[in-house]
DSSP file (Angstrom, degrees, kcal/mol; ACC not computed):
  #  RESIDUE AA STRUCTURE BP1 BP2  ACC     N-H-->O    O-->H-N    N-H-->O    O-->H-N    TCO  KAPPA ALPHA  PHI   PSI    X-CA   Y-CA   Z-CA
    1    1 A X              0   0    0      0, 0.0    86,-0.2     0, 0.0     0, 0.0   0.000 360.0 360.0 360.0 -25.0    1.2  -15.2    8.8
    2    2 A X        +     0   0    0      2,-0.1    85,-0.1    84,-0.0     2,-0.1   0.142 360.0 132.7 -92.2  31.0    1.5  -19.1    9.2
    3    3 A X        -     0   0    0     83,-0.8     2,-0.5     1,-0.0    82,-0.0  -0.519  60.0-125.3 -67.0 157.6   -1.7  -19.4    7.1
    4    4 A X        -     0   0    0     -2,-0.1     2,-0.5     2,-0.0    -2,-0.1  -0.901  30.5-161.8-111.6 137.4   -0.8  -22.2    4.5
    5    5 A X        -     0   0    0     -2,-0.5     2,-0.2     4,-0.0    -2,-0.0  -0.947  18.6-158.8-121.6 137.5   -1.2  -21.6    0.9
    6    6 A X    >   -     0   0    0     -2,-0.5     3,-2.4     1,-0.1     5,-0.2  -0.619  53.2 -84.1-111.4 148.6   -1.5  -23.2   -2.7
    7    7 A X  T 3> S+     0   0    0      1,-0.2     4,-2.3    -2,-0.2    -1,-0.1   0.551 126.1  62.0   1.7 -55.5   -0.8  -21.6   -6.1
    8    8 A X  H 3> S+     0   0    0      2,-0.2     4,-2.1     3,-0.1    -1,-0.2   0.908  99.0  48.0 -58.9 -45.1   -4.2  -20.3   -6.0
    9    9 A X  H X4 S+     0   0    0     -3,-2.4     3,-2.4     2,-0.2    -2,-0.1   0.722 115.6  47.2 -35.9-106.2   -4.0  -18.1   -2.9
   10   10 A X  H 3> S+     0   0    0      1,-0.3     4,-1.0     2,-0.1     5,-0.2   0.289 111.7  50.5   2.7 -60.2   -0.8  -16.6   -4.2
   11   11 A X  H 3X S+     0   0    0     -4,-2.3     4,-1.0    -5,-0.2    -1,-0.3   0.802 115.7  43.5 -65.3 -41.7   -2.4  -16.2   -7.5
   12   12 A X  H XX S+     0   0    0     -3,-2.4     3,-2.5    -4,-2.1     4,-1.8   0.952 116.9  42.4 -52.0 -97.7   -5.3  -14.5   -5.7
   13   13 A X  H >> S+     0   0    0      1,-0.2     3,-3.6     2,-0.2     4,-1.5   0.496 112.8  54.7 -16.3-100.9   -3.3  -12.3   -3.2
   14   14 A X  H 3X S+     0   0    0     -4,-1.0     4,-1.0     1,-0.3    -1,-0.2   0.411 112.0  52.5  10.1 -43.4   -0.6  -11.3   -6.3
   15   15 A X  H <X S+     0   0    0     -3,-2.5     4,-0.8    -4,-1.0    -1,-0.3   0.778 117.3  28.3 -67.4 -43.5   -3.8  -10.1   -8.2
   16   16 A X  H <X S+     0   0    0     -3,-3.6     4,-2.3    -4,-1.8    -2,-0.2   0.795 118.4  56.4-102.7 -20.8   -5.5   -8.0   -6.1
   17   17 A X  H  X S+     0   0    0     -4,-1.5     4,-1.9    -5,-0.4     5,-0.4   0.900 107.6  46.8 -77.9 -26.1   -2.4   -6.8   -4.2
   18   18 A X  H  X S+     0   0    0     -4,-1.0     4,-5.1    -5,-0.2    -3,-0.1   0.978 113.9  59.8 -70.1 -37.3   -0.4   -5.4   -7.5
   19   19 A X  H  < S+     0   0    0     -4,-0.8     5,-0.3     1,-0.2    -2,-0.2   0.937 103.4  49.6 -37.4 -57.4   -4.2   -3.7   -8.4
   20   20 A X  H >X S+     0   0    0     -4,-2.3     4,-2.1     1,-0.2     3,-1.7   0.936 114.6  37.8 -44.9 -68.4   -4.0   -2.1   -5.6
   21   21 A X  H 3< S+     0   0    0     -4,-1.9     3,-0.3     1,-0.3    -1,-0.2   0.940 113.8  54.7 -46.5 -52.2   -0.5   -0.5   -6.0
   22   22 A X  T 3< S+     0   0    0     -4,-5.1    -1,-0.3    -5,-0.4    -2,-0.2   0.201 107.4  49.9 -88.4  35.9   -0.7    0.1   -9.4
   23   23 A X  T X4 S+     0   0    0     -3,-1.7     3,-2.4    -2,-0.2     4,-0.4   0.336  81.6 157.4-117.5 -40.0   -3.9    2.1   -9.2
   24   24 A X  T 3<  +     0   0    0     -4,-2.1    52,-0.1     1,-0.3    -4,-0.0  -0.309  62.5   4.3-102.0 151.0   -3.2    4.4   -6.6
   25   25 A X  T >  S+     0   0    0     -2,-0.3     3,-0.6    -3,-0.0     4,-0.4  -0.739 125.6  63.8-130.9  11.1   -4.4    7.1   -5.9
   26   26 A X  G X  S+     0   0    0     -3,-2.4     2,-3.8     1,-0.2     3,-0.9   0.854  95.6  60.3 -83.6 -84.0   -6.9    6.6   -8.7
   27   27 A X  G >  S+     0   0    0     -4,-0.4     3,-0.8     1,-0.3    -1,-0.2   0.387  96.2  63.3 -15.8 -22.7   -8.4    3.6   -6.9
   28   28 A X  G <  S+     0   0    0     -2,-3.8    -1,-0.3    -3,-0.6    -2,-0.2   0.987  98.5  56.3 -94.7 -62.5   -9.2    6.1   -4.0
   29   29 A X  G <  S+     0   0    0     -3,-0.9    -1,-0.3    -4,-0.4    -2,-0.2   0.329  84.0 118.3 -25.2 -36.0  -11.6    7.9   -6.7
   30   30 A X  S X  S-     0   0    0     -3,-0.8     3,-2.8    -4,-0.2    -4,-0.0  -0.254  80.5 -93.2 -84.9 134.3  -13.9    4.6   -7.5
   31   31 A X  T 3  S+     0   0    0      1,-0.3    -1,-0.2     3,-0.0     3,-0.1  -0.050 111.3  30.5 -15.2 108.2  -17.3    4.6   -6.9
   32   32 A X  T 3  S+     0   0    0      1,-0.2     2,-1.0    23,-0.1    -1,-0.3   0.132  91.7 125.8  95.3 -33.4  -18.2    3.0   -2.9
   33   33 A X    <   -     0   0    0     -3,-2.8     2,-0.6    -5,-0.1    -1,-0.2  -0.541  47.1-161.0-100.0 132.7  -14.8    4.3   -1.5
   34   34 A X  E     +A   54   0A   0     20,-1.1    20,-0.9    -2,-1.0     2,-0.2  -0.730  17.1 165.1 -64.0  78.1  -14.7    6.2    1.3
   35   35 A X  E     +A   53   0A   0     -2,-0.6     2,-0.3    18,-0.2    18,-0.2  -0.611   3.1 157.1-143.0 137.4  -11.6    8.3    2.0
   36   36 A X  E     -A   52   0A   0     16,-0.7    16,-2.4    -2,-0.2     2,-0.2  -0.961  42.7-101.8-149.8 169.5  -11.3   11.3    4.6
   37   37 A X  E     -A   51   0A   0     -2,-0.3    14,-0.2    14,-0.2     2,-0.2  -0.565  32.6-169.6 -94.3 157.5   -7.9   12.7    6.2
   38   38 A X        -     0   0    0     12,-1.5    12,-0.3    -2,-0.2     2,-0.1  -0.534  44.2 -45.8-129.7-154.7   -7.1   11.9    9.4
   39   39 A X        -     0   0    0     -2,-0.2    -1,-0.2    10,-0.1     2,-0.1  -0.526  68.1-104.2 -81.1 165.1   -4.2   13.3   11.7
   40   40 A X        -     0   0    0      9,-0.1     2,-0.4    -2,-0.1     9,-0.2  -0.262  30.7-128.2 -87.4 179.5   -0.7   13.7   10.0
   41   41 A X  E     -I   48   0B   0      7,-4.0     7,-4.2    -2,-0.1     2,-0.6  -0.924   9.4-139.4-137.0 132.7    2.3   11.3   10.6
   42   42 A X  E     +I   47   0B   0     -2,-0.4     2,-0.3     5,-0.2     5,-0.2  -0.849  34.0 150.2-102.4 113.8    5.4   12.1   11.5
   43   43 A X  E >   -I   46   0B   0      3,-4.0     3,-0.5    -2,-0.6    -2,-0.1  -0.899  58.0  -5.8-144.1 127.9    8.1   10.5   10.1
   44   44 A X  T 3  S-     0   0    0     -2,-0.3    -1,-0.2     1,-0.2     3,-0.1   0.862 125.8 -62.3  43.7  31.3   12.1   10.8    8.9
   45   45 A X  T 3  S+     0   0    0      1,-0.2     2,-0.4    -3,-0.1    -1,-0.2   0.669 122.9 111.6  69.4   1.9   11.4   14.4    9.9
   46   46 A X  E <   -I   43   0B   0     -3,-0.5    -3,-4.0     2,-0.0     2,-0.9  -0.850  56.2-152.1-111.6 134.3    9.0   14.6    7.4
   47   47 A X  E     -I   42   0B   0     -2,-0.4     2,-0.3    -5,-0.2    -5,-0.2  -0.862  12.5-170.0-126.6 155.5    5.5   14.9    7.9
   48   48 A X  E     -I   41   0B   0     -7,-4.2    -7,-4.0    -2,-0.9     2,-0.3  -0.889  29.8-106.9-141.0 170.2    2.9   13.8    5.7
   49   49 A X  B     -B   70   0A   0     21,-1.4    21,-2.0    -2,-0.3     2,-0.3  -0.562  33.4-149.3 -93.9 137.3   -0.5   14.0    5.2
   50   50 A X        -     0   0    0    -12,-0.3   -12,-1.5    -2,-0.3     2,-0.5  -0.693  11.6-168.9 -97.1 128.9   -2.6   10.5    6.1
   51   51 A X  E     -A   37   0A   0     -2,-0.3    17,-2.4   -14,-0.2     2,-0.3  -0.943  12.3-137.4-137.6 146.0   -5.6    9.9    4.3
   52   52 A X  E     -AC  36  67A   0    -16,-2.4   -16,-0.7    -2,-0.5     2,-0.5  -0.447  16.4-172.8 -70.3 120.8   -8.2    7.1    5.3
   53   53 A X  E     -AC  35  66A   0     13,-1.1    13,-2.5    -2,-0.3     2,-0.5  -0.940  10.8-168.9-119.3 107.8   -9.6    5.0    2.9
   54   54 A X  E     -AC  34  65A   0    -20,-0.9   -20,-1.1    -2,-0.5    11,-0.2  -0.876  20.7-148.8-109.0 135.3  -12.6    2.3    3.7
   55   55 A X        -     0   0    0      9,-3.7     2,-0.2    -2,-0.5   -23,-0.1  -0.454  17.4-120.3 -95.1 173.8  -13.0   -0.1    0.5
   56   56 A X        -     0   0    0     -2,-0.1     3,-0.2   -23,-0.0   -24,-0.0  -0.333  36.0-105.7-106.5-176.7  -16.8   -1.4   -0.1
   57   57 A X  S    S+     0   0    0     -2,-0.2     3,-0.1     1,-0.2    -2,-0.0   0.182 118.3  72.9-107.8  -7.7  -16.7   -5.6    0.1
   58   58 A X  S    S+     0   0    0      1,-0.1     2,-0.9     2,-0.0    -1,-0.2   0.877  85.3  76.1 -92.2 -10.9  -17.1   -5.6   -3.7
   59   59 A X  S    S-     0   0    0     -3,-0.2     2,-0.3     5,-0.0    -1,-0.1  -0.627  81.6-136.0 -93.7 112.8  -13.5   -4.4   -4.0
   60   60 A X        +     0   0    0     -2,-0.9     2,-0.3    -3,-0.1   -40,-0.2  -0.369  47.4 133.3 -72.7 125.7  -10.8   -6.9   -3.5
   61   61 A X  S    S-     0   0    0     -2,-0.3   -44,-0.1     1,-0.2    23,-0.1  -0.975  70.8 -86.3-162.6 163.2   -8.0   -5.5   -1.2
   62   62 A X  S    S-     0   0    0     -2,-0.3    23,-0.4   -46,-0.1     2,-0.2   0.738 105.6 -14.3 -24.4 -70.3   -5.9   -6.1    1.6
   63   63 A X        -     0   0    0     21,-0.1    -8,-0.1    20,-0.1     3,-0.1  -0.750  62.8-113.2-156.0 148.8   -8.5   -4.8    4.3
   64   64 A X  S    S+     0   0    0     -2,-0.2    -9,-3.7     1,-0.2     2,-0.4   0.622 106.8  56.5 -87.6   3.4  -11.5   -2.9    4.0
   65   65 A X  E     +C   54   0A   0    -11,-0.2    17,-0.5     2,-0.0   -11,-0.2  -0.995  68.6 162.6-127.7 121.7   -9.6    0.0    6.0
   66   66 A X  E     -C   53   0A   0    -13,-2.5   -13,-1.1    -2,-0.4     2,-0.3  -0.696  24.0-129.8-118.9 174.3   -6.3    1.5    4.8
   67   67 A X  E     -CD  52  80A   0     13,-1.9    13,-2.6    -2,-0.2     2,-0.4  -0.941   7.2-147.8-140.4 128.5   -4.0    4.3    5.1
   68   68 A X  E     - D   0  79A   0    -17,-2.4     2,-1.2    -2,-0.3    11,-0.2  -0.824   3.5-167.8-160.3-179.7   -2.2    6.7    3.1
   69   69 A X  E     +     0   0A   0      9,-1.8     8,-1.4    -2,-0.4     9,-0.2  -0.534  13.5 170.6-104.8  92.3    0.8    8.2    3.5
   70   70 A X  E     -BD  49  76A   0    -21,-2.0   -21,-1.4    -2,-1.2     6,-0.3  -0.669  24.0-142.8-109.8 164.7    2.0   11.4    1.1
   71   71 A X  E >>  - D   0  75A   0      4,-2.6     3,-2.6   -23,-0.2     4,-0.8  -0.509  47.4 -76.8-117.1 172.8    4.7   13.4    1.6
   72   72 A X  T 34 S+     0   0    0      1,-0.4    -2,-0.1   -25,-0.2    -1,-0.0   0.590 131.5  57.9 -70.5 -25.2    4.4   17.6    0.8
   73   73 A X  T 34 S-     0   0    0      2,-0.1    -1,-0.4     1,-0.1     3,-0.1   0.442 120.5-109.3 -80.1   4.2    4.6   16.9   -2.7
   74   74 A X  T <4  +     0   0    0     -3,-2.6     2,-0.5     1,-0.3    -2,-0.2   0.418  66.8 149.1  87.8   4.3    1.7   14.5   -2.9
   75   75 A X  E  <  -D   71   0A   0     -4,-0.8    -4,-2.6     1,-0.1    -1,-0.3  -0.681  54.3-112.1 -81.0 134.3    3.6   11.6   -3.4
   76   76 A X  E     +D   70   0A   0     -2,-0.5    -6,-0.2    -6,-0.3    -1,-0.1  -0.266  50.1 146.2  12.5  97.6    2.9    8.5   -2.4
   77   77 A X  E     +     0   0A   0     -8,-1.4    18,-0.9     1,-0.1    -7,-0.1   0.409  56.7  39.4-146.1   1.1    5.3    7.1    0.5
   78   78 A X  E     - E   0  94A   0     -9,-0.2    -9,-1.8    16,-0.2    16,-0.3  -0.328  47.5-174.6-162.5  84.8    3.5    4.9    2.7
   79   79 A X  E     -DE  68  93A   0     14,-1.5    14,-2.8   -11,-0.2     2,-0.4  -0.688   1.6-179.1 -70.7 121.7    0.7    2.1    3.2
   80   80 A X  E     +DE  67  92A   0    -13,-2.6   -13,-1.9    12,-0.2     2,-0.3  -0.928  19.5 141.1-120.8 164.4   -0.7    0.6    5.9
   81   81 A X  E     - E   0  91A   0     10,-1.6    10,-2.6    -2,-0.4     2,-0.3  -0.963  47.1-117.1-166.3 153.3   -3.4   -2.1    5.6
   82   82 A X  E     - E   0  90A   0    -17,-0.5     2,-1.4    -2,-0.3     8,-0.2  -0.722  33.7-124.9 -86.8 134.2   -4.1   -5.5    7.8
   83   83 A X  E > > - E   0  89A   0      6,-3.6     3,-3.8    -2,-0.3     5,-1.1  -0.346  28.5-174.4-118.2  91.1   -3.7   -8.4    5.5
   84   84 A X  G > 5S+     0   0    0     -2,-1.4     3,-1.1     4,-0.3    -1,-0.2   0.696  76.3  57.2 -23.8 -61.8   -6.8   -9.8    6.1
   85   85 A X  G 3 5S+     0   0    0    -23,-0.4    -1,-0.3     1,-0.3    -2,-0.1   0.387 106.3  57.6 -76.2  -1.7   -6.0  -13.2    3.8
   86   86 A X  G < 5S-     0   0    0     -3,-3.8   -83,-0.8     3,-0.1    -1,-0.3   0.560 135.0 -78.0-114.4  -6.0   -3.0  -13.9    6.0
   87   87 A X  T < 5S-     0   0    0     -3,-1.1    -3,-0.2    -4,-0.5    -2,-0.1  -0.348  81.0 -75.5 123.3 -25.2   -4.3  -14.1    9.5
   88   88 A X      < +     0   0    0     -5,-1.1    -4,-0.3     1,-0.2     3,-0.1   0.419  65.7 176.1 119.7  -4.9   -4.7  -10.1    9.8
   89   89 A X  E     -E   83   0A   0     -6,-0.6    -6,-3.6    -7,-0.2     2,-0.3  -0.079  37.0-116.6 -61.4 142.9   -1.4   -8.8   10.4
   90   90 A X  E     -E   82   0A   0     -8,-0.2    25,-2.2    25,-0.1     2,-0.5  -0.438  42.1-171.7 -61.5 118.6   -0.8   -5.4   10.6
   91   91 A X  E     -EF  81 114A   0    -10,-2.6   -10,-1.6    -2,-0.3     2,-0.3  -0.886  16.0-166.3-121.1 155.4    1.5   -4.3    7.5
   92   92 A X  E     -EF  80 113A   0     21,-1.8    21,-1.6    -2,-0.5     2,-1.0  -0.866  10.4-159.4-106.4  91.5    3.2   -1.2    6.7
   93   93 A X  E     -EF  79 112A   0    -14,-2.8   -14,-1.5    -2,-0.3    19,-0.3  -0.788   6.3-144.8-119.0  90.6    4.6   -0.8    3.3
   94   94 A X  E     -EF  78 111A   0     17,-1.1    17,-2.0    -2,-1.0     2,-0.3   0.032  14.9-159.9  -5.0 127.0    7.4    1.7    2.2
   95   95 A X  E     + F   0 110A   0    -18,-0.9     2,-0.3    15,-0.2    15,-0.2  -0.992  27.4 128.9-130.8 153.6    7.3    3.4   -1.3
   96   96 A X  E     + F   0 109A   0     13,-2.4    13,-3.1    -2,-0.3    12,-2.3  -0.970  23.4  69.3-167.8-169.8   10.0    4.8   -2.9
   97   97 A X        -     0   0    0     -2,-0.3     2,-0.9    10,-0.2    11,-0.3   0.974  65.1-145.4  58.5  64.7   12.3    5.4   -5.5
   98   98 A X        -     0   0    0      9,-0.2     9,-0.3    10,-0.1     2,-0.2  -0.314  15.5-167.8 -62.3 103.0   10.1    7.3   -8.0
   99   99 A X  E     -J  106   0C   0      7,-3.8     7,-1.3    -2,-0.9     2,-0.8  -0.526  20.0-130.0-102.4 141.7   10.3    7.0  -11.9
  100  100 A X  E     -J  105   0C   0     -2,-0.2     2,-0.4     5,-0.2     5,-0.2  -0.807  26.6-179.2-101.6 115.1    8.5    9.3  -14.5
  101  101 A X  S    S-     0   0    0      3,-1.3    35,-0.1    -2,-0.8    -1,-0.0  -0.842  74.7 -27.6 -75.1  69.1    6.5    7.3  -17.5
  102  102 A X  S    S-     0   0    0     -2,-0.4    -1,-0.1     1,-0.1     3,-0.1   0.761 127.9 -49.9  80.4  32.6    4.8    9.4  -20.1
  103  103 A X  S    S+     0   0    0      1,-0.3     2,-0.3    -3,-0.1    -1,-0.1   0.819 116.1 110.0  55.6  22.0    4.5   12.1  -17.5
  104  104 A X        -     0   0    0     -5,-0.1    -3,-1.3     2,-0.0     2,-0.5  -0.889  59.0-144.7-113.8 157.9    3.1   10.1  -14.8
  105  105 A X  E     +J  100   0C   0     -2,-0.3     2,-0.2    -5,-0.2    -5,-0.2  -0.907  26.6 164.1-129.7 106.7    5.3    9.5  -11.7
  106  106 A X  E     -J   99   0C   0     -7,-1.3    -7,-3.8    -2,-0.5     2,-0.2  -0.824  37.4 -98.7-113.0 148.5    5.0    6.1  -10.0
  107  107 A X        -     0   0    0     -9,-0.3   -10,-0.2    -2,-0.2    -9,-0.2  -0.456  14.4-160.3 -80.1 161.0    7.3    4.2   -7.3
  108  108 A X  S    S+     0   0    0    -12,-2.3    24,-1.1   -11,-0.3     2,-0.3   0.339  74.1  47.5-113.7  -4.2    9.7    1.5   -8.4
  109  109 A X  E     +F   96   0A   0    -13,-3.1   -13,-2.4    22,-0.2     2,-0.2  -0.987  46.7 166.3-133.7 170.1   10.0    0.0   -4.9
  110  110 A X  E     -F   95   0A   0     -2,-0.3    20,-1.4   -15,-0.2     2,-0.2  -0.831   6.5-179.1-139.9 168.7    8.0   -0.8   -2.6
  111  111 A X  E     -FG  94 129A   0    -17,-2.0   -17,-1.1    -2,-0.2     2,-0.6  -0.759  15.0-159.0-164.2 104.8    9.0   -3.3    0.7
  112  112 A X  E     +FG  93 128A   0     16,-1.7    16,-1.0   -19,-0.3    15,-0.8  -0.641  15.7 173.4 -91.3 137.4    6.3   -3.9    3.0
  113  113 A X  E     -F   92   0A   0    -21,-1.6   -21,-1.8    -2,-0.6     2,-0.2  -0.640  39.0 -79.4-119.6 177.7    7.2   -5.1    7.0
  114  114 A X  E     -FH  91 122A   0      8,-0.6     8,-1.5    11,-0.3   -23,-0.2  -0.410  45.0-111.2 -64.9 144.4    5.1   -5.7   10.0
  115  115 A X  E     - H   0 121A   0    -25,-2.2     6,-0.3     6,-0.2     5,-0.1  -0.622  27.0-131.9 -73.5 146.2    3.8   -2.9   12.1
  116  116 A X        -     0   0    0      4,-1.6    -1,-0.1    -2,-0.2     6,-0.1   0.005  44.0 -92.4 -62.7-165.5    5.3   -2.2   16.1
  117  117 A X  S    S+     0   0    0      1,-0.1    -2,-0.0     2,-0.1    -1,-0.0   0.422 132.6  49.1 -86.1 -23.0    3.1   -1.7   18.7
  118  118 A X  S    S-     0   0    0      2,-0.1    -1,-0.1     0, 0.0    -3,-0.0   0.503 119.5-108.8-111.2  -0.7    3.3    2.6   18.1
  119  119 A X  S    S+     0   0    0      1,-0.3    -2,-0.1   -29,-0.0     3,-0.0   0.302  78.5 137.0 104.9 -10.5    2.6    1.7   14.0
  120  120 A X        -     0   0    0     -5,-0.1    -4,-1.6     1,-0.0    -1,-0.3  -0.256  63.6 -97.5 -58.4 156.4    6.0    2.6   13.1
  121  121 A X  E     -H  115   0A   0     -6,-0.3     2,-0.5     1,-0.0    -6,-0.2  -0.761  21.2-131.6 -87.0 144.2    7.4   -0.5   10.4
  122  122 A X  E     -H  114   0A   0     -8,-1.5    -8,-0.6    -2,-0.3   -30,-0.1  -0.955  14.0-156.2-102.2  76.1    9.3   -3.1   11.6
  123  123 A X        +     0   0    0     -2,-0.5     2,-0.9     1,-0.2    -1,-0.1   0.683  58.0 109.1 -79.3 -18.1   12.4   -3.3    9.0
  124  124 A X  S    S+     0   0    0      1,-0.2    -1,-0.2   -10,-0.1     2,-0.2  -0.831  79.5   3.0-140.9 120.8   13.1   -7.0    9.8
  125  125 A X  S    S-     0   0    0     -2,-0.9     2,-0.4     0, 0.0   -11,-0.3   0.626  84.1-115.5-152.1 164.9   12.6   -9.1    8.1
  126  126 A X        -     0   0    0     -2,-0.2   -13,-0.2     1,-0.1     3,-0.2  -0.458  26.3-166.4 -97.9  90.5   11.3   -7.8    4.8
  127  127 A X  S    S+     0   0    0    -15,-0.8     2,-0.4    -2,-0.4   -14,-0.2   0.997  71.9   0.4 -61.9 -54.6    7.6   -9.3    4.6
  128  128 A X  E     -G  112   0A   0    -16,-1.0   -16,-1.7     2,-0.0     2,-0.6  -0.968  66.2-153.6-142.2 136.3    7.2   -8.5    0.7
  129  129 A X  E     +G  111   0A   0     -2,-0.4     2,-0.8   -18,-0.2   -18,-0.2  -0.865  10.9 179.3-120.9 125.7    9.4   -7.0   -1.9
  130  130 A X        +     0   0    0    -20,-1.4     2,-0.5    -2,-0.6   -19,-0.1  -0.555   8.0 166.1-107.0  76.5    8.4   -5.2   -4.9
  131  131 A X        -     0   0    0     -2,-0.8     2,-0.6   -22,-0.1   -22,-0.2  -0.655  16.6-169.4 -80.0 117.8   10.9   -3.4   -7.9
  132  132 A X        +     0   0    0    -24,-1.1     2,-0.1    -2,-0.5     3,-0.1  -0.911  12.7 163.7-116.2 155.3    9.1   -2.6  -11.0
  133  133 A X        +     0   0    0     -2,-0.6   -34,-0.0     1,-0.1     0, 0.0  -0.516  46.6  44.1-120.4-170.5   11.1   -1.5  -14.1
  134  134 A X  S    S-     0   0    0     -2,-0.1     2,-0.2     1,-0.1    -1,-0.1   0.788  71.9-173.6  32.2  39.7   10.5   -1.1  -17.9
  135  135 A X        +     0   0    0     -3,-0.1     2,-0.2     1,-0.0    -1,-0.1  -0.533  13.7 165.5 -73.8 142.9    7.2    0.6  -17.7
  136  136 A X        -     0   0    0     -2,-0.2     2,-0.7   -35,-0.1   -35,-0.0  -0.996  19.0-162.8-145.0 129.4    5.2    1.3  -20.6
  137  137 A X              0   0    0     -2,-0.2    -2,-0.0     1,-0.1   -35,-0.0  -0.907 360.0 360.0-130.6 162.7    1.7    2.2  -20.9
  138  138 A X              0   0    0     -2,-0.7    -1,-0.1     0, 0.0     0, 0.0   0.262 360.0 360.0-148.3 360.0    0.0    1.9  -24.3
């Protein structure tokens, strides 16, 4: 986390992490990744179903191993990934607030923290925050 970075990083990181988010679960689907379920996660009283994802080295992404976390309705609610470009840290990332676009349903927040020690997220302090609004697809 104290790695130092110029414009480019950012610009790199910023690139490949919104891909990421705003692909999945199609990204899961691409050619070279590797995705099986693992055990489910309990969490808020909710549990949801985990599924494992190992990216190939031609796809730029946090980590070449991820996790994630949908709740009974198939939604989306939870990433975790190392961010490899940062030293490694163990991240956790929270999705929520869900908006419907043309009859697709994507989250409008996301707020990714550090992981504990049992994987649970670490609400402070707010490692990255993401709203998007005024979606359109054409």
């Amino acid at each position: 986390m104290l790695t130092p970075w110029d414009p480019l990083h950012r610009a790199y990181f910023n690139g490949y992490a919104l891909w990421t988010y705003l692909t999945t679960p199609f990204l899961l689907a691409m050619n070279g990744v590797n995705v099986s379920e693992i055990s489910p996660w309990i969490e808020t009283g909710e549990t949801w179903r985990v599924l494992r994802a190992i990216f190939p080295k031609e796809i730029a992404t946090h980590s070449p191993v991820q996790d994630f976390f949908f709740d009974s309705e198939y939604q989306l609610r939870r990433h975790d990934y190392n961010v490899d470009v940062a030293g490694g840290f163990e991240a956790a990332q929270l999705v929520y607030d869900y908006i419907e676009v043309d009859g697709i349903r994507l989250p409008s927040k996301r707020r990714a923290y550090t992981r504990n020690s049992d994987s649970r997220p670490n609400l402070e302090p707010v490692m990255v925050s993401i709203d998007i609004s005024n979606v359109k697809f054409s």
